[in-house]
N, C-alpha and C positions, 0 to 999 in steps of 0.2 A: 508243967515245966516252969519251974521258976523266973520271973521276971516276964513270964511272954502273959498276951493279952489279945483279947478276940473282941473286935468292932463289929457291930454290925445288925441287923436288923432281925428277931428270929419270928416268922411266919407260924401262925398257930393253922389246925386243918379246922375248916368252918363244915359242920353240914346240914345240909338240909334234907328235908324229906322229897320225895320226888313231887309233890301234888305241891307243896311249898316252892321249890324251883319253879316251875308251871309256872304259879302264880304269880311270883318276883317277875318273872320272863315279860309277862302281861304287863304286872304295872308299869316296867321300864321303859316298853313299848310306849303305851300310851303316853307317861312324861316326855319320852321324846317327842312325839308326835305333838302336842300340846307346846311343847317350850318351841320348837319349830316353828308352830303354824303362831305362836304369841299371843296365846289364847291363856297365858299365865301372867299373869300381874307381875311389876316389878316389886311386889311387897311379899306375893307368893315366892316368886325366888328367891330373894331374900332368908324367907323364912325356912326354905330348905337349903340356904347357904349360910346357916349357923348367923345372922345377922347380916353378912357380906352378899350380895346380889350377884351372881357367877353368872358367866358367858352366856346368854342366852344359846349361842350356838354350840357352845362346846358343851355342856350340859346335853343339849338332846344328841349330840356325838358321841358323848359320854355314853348317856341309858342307852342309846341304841343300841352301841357297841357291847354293852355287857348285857342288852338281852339275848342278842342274836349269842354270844358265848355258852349264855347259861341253856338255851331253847337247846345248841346243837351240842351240850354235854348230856341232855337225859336220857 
């Protein structure tokens, strides 16, 4: 239609193999549980916050949150 225009963000579909989710599920786990207990350096966070040092808490909120997602999708 002429003159009209569409905003907005388009999601691509990601996937993985089943033994690959598993896995992801684990590590997330465990980073939570590590950024939690602050058993991660502020250089390690850091260095998986692209240079920026991220929440220690919301981080392990973060992976928590998206392993229990990934565990109860397989």
């Amino acid at each position: 239609m002429p003159g009209s225009m569409t905003l907005g963000h388009t999601d691509t579909l990601v996937m993985l193999s089943h033994d690959d989710a598993e896995r992801l599920s684990g590590l997330l786990a465990g980073l939570s549980a590590m950024a939690a207990s602050g058993r991660l350096s502020t250089e390690q966070l850091a260095a998986m916050g692209s240079g920026e040092a991220p929440d220690r808490a919301e981080l392990a909120t973060w992976s928590r949150t998206l392993a229990g997602y990934l565990r109860d999708h397989l």
